[in-house]
C-alpha positions as CSV (number, residue, x, y, z in Angstrom):
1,X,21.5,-20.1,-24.3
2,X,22.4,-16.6,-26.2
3,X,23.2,-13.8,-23.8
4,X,21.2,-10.8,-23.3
5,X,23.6,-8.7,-25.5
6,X,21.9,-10.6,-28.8
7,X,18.4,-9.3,-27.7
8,X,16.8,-6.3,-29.0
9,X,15.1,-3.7,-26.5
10,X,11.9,-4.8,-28.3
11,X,12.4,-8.3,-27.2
12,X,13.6,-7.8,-23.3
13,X,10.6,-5.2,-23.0
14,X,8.4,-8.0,-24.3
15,X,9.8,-10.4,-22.0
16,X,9.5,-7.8,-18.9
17,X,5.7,-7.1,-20.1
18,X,5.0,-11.2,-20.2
19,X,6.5,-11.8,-16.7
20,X,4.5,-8.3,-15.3
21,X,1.1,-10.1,-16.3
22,X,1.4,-13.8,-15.9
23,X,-0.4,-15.2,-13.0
24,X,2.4,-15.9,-11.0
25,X,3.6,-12.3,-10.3
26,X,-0.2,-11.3,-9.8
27,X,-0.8,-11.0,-6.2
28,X,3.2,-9.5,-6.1
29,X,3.3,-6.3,-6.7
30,X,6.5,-5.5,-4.6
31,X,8.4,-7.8,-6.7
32,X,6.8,-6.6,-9.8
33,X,8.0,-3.0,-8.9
34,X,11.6,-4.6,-8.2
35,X,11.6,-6.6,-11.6
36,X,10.4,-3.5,-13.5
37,X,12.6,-1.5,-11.9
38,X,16.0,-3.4,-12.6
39,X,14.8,-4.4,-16.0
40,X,13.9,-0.9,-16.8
41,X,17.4,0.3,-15.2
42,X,19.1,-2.2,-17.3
43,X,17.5,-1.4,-21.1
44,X,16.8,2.4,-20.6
45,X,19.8,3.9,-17.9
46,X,22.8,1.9,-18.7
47,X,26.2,2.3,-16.4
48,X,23.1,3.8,-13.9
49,X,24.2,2.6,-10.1
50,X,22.5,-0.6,-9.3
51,X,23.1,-1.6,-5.9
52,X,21.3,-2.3,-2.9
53,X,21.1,0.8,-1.4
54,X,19.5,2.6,-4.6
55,X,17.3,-0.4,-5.0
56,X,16.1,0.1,-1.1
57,X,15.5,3.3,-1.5
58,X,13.9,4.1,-4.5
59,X,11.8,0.5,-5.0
60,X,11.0,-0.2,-1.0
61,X,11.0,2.8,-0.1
62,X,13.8,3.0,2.7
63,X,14.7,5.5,4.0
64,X,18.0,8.4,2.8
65,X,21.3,6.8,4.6
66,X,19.4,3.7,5.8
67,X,22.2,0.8,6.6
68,X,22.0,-2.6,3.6
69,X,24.2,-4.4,6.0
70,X,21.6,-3.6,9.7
71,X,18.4,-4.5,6.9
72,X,18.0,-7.0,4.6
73,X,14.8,-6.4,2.7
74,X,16.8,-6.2,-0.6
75,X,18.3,-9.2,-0.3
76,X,15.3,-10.9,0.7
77,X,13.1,-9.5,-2.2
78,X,16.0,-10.2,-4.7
79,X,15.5,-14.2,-3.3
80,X,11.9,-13.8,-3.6
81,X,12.0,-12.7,-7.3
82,X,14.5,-15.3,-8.7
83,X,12.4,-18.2,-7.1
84,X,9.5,-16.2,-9.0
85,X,11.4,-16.7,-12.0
86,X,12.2,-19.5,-11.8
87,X,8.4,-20.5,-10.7
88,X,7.7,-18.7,-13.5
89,X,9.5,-20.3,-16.7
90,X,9.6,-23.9,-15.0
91,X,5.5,-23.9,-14.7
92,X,3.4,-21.1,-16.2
93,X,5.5,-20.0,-19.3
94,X,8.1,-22.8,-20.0
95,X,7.7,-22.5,-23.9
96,X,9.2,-18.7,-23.5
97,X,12.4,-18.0,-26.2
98,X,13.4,-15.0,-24.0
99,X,13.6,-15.7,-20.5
100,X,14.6,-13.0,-18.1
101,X,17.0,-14.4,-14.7
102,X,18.9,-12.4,-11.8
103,X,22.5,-14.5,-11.4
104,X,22.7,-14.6,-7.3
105,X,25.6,-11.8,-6.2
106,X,24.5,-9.1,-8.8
107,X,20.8,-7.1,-9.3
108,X,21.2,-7.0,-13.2
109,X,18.8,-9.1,-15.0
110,X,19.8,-11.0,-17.8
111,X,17.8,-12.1,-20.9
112,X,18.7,-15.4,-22.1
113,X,17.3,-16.6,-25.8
114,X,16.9,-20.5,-25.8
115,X,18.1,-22.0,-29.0
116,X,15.3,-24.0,-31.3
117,X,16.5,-27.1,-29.8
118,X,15.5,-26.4,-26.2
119,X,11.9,-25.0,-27.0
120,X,9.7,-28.3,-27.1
121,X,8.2,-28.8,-30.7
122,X,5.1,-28.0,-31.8
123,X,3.3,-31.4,-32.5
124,X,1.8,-32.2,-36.2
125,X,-1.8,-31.8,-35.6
126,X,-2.5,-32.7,-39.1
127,X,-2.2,-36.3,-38.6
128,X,-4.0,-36.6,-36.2
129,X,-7.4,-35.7,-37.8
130,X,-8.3,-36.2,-41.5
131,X,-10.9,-33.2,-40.7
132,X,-10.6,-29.9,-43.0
133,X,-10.5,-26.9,-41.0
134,X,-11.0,-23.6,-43.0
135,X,-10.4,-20.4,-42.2
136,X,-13.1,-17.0,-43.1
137,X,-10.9,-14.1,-44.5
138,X,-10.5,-11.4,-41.3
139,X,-12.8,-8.7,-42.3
140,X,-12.2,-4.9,-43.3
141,X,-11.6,-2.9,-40.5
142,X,-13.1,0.6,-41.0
143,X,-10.8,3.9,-40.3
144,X,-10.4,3.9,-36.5
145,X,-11.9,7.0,-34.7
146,X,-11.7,8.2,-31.0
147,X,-15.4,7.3,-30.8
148,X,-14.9,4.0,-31.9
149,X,-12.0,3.3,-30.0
150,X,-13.1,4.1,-26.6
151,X,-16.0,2.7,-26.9
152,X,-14.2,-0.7,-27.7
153,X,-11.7,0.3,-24.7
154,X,-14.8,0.5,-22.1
155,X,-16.0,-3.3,-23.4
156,X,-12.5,-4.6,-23.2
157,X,-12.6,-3.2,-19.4
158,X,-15.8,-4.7,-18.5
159,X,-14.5,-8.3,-19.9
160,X,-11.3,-7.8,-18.2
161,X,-13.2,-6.6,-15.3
162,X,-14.9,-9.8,-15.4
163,X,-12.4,-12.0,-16.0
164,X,-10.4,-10.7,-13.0
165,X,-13.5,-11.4,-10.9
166,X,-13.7,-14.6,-11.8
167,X,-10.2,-15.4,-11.3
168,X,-10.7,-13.8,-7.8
169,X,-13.4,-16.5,-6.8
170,X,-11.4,-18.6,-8.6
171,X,-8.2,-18.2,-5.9
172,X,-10.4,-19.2,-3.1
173,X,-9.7,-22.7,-1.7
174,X,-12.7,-24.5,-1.9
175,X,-13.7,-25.8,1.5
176,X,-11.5,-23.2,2.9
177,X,-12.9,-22.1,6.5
178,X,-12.8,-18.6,6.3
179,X,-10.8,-17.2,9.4
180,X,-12.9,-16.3,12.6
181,X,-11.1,-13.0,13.3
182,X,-11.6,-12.1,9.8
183,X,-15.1,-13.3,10.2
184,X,-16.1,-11.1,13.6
185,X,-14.4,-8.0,11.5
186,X,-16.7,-8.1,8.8
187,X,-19.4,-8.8,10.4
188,X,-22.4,-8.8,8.9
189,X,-20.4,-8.2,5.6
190,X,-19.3,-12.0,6.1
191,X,-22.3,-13.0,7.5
192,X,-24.9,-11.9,4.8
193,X,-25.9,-14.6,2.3
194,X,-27.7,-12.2,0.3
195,X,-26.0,-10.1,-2.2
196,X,-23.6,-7.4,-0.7
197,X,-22.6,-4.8,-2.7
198,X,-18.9,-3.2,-3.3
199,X,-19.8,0.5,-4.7
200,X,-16.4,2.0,-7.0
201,X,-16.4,6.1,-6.9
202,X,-15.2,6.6,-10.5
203,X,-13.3,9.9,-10.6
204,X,-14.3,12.6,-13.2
205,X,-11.5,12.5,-16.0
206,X,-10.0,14.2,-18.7
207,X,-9.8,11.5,-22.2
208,X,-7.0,12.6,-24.5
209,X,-7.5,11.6,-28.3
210,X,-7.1,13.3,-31.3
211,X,-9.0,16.7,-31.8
212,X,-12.3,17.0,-33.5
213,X,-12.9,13.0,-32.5
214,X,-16.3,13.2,-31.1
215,X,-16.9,10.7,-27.9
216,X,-20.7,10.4,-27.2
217,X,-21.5,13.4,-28.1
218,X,-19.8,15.5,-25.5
219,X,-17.6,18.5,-26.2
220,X,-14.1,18.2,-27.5
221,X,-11.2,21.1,-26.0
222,X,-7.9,21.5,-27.6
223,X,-5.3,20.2,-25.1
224,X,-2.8,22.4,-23.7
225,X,1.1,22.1,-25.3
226,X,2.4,20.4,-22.2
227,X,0.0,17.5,-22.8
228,X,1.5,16.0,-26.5
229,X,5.1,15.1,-25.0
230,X,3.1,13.1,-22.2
231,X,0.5,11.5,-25.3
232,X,3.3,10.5,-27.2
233,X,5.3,8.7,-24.5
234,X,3.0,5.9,-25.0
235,X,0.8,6.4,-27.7
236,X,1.3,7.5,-31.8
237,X,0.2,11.0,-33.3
238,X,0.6,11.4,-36.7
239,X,3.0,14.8,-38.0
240,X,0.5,17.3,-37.6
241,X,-1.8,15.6,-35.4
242,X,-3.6,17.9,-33.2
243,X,-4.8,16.8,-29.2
244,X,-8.3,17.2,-27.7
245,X,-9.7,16.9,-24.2
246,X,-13.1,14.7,-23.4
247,X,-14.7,14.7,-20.6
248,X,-15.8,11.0,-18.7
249,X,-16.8,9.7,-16.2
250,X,-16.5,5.9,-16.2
251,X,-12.5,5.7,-15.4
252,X,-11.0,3.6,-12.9
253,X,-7.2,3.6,-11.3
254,X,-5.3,0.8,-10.6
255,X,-5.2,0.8,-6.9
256,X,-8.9,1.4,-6.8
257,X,-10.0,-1.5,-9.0
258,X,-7.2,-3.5,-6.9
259,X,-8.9,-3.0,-3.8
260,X,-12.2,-3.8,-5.4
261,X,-10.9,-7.3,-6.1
262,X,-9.3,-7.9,-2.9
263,X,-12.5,-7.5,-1.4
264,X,-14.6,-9.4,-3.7
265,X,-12.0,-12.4,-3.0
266,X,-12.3,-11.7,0.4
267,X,-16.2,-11.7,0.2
268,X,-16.2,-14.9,-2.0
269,X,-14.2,-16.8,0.9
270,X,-16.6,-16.3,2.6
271,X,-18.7,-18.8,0.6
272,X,-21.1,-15.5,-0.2
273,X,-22.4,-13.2,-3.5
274,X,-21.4,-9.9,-4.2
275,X,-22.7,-7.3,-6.7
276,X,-19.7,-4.9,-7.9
277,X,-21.2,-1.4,-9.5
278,X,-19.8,1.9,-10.0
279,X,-21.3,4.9,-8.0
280,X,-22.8,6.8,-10.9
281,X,-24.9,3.7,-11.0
282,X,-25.9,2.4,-7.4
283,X,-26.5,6.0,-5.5
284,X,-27.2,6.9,-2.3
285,X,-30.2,5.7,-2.1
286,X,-29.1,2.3,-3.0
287,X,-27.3,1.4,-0.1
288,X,-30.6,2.0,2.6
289,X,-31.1,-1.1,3.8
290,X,-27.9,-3.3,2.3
291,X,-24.6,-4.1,3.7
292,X,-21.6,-2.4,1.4
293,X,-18.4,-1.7,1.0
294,X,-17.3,1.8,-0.6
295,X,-14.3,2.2,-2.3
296,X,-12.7,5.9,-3.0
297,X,-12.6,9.3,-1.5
298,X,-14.8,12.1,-0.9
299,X,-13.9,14.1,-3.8
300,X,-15.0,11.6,-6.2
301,X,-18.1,10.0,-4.4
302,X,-21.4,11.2,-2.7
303,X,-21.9,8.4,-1.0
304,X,-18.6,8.4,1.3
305,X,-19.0,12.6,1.5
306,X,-22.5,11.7,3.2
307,X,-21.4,8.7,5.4
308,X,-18.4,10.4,6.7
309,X,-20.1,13.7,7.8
310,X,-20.2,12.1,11.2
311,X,-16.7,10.8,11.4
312,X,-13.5,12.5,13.4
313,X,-10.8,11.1,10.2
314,X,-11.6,12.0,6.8
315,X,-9.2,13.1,3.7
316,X,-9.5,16.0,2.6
317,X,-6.9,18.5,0.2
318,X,-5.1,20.7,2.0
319,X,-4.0,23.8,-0.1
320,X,-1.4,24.5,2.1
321,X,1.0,21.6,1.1
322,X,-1.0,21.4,-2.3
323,X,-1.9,17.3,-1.1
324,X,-4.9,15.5,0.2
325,X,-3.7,14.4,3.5
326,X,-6.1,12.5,6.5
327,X,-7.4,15.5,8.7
328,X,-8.3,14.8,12.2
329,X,-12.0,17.1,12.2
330,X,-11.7,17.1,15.9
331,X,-7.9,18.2,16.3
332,X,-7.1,20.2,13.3
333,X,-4.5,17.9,13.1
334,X,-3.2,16.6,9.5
335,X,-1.2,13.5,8.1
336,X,0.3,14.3,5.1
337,X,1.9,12.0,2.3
338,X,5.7,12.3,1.6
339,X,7.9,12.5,-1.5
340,X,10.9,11.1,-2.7
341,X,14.0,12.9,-3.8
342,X,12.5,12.7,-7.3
343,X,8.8,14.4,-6.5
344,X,6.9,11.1,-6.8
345,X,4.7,10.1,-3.7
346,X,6.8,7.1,-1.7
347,X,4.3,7.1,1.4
348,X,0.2,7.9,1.5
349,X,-2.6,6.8,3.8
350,X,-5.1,4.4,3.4
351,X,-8.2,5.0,5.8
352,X,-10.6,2.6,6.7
353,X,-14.0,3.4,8.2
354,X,-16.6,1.0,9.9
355,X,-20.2,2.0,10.8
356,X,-22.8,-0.5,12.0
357,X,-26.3,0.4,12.0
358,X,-28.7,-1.3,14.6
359,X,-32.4,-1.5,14.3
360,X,-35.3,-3.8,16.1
361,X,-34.8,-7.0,13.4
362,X,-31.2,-7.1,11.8
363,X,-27.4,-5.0,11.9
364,X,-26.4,-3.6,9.1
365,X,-22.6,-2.8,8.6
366,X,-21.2,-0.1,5.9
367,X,-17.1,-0.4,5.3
368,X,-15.5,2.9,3.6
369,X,-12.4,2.3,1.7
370,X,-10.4,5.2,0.8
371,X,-7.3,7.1,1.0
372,X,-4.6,9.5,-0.5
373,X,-4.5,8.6,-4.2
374,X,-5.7,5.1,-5.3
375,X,-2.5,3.6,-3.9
376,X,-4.5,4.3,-0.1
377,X,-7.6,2.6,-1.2
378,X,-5.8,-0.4,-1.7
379,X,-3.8,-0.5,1.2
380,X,-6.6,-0.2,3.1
381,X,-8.6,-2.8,1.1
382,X,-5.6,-5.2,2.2
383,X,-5.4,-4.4,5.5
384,X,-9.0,-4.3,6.0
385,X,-9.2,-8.1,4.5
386,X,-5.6,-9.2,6.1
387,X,-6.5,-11.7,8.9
388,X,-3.2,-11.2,10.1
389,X,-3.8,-7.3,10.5
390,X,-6.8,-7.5,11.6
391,X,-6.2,-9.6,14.8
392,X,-3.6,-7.2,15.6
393,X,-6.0,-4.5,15.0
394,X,-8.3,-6.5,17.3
395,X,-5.9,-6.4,20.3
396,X,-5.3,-2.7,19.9
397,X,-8.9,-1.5,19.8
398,X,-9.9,-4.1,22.4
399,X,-7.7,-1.9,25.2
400,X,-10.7,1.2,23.9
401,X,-13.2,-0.6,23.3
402,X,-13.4,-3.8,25.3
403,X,-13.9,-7.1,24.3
404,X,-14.0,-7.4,20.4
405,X,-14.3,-5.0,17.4
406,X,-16.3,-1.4,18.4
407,X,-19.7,-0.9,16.9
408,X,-17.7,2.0,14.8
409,X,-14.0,2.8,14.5
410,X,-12.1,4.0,11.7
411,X,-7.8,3.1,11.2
412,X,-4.7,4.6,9.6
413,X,-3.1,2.7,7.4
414,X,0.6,3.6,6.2
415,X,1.5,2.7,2.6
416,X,4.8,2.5,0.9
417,X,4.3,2.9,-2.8
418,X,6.4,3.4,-6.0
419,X,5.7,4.9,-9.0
420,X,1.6,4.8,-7.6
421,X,2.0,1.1,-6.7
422,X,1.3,-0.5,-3.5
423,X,4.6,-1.8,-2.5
424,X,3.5,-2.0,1.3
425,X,1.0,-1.4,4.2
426,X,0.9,-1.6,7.7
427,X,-1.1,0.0,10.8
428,X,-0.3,3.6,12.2
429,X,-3.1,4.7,14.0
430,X,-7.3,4.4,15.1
431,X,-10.3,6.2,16.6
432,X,-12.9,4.3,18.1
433,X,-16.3,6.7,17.3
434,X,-19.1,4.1,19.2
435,X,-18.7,1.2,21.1
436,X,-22.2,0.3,20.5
């Protein structure tokens, strides 16, 4: 093994990137925020503090002056992510050169590069077929425009899109018998054979590319100076190079399209179709009739403005503290997201709201997911389809409501994020709006 001193930045990032998105980090994104974190800590601030305490605080989310030795979520996740590790290079990418490992008693990770003879050999494939294989010569590749490459960004997101999907179905056990409490909570979401549908508010964005690049047509604006140190953090503008703005309106964040797997994973379990569309596509009008799930706020959806009218929660931005925050319509009353020492968000809401519809032949049950920020729709997605949470949740609205889950309710969910990751989410509060 060669020490981490003999790798080049370019290789640990790699090998930091390869462990982020291999399948068995993909359903750990509290880990993944540790891992990134230390790694990131390690290549970028060197001779940074890297204890427990900082790690607490600015990955989980603990609070200033909390006590390492009275809680031991550090520890714990630091256990959790060398047996990912180690998971990870002993089954899923075994073959890696650079492997990344966390020696027990420190939270530096180290990159190890295994020497040619421990990488298994690549076996002669030529003797085992007297068959000629050729090869066609990769074709030209025309000058790249902004057109061009968003358009081949938007196809790459459906297949991934679609790929994640099926891997979602995939996950779930086959034979599994879905949980009862899970079952009763979703009603006539779990209950439905017929195709559900999980409707995505896509937000109204801003595309930055290279000025004069025209994007289906629409008008291009020049983009204001503070925007080219952000571009280039990721991206490549030639000397010269000049930014422009482009309007669109088929984006999707992270946490949003999280939550819109979570619940087509949960829906699948239940041995049951789904149909996954964005807003600008199924409208209002679509959902008459149909059980559905709606993922995103108000701001960025007509069809969750409309159905929450009626409802006492809702988020709304308060230009007070300059945030969305979960107003109570009844109270006045707001909950508002908090910051770390830094100015990112470390804790936003999630809110879930459930209205069932009655009429003389069938129930019909509509599930709004949203929140502060996409890192609320998720939490809320995982709550909403936790079986665990949901059977507590059951206890607590069964002291309002009676027996079982109300005919209409809607719940707080607290999330601990990092750097707009989930990290965490747990109940804070409920309404019950109809029992019937």
């Amino acid at each position: 093994m060669i020490e981490s001193e003999l790798c080049s930045l370019e290789e640990k990032e790699a090998a930091l990137n390869k462990a982020l998105h291999s399948r068995t980090f993909a359903r750990s994104e509290q880990l993944k925020a540790f891992l990134r974190y230390i790694c990131e800590a390690e290549t970028l601030r060197p001779g940074s503090p890297l204890n427990e305490y900082v790690i607490g605080v600015e990955v989980l989310g603990r609070p200033e002056g909390y006590s390492p030795a009275e809680d031991s979520s550090v520890r714990t996740r630091a256990y959790e992510l060398r047996q990912k590790l180690e998971k990870l290079y002993s089954t899923e990418l075994p073959d890696e050169a650079i492997q990344i490992s966390i020696p027990k008693g420190t939270y530096s990770p180290h990159y190890v590069r295994r020497s040619a003879s421990e990488i298994p050999s690549v076996p002669d494939i030529s003797r085992l077929t007297e068959q000629v294989v050729t090869f066609a010569p990769p074709p030209i590749v025309p000058r790249r425009s902004f057109r061009g490459i968003l358009i081949l960004s938007v196809m790459v997101a459906a297949l991934a899109g679609s790929a994640l999907t099926w891997l979602a179905m995939r996950h779930t056990a086959k034979g599994a018998e879905p949980d009862s409490t899970l079952t009763e909570a979703w009603g006539p979401l779990a209950l439905d054979h017929s195709t559900v549908l999980l409707t995505v508010a896509t937000p109204l964005s801003l595309v930055v590319g290279p000025l004069g690049h025209e994007v289906f047509g629409s008008q291009n604006y020049p983009a204001p100076p503070d925007t080219y140190p952000l571009f280039r953090a990721h991206r490549v503008l030639p000397p010269g190079g000049r930014l422009g703005l482009t309007f669109s309106d088929n984006m999707l964040a992270v946490g949003t399209m999280n939550a819109a797997l979570i619940c087509a994973n949960t829906r699948r379990g239940f041995g049951a179709s789904f149909q996954l569309l964005p807003e600008r596509v199924a409208s209002v009008s679509a959902l008459r009739g149909r059980n559905a799930i709606l993922l995103g706020a108000a701001v960025d959806s007509e069809a969750v403005a409309v159905a929450m009218q009626d409802m006492p929660l809702a988020v709304e931005f308060d230009p007070g503290v300059h945030e969305f925050v979960i107003r109570n319509r009844r109270t006045g009353q707001a909950i508002e997201p908090e910051k770390d020492g830094s100015g990112r968000l470390s804790r936003v809401y999630g809110l879930i709201t459930v209205k069932t519809l009655h009429d003389d032949r069938n129930r019909q049950q509509m599930v709004l997911l949203s929140g502060i920020t996409s890192v609320g729709v998720q939490g809320a997605a995982e709550f909403f389809s936790s079986a665990k949470a949901m059977g507590s949740l059951r206890s607590k609205l069964g002291q309002d409501a009676g027996f079982g889950f109300p005919a209409a309710y809607q719940v707080v969910v607290k999330c601990e994020a990092n750097n707009l990751m989930l990290l965490s989410s747990d109940y804070l509060a409920h309404q019950v709006v109809s029992r019937d």
